[in-house]
C-alpha positions as CSV (number, residue, x, y, z in Angstrom):
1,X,0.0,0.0,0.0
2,X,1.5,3.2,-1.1
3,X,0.3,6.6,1.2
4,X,0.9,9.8,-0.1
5,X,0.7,13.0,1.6
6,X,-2.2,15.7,0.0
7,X,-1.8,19.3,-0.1
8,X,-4.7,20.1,2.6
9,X,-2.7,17.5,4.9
10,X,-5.3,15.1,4.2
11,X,-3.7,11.5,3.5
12,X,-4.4,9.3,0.3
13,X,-4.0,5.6,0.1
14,X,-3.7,3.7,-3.0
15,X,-3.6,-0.1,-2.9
16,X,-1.7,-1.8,-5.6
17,X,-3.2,-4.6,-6.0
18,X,-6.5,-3.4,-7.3
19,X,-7.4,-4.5,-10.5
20,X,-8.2,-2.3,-13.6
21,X,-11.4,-1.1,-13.6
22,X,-14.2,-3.0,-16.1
23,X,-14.8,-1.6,-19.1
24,X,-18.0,0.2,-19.3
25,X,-19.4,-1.5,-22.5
26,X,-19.4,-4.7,-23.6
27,X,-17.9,-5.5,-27.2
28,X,-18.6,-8.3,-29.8
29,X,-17.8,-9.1,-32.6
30,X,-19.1,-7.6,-35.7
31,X,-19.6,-4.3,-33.4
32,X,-19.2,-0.9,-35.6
33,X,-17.2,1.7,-33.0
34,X,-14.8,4.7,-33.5
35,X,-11.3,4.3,-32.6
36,X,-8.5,6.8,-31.8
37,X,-5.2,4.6,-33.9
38,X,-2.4,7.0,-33.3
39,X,-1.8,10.9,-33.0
40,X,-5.8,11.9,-32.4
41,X,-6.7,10.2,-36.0
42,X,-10.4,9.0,-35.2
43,X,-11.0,5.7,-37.6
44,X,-14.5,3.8,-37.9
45,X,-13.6,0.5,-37.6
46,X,-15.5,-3.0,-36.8
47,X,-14.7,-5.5,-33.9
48,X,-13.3,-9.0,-35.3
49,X,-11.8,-10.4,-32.3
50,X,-12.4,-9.7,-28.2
51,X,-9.6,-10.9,-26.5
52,X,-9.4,-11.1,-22.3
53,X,-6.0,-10.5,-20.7
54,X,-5.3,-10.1,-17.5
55,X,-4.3,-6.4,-17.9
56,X,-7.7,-5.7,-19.8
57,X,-9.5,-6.2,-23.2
58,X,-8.0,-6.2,-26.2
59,X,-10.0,-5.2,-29.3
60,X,-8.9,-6.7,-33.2
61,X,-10.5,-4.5,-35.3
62,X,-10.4,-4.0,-39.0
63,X,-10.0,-0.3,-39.9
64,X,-12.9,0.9,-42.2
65,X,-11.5,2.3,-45.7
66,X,-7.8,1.4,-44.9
67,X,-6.0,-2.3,-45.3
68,X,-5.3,-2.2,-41.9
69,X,-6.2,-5.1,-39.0
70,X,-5.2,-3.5,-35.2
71,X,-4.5,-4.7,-31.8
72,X,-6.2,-2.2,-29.9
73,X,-6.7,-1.4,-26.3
74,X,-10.7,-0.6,-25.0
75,X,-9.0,3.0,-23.8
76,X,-8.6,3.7,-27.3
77,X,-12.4,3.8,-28.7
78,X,-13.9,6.6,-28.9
79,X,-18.0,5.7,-29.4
């Protein structure tokens, strides 16, 4: 457990064994969603593969209009 000290002299705990938190939608396959790929660049592209790890869901998605297949992490969609 890590304890930090707050400006108001108020202490913050932080336990690091807490897991990610869950995703707030659930994906599946053949889902249409909006993805942020690299430098702000928002993509359409469509869910072919959800994939659980234990550091969160991964997301293969083929990228509408482009010959492009992504591993992508949940944090990157956008809708």
């Amino acid at each position: 457990m890590v304890r930090t000290e707050c400006r108001q002299g108020a202490t913050a705990t932080s336990d690091a064994s807490v897991p990610p938190k869950e995703p707030k939608r659930e994906y599946k396959v053949g889902d249409k969603i909006r993805v942020n790929l690299y430098r702000g660049q928002i993509d359409h592209a469509i869910v072919r593969a959800v994939i659980q790890q234990i550091d969160g869901t991964k997301l293969q998605v083929d990228v509408v209009g482009l010959d492009l297949t992504a591993l992508i992490d949940v944090r990157q969609v956008v809708e």
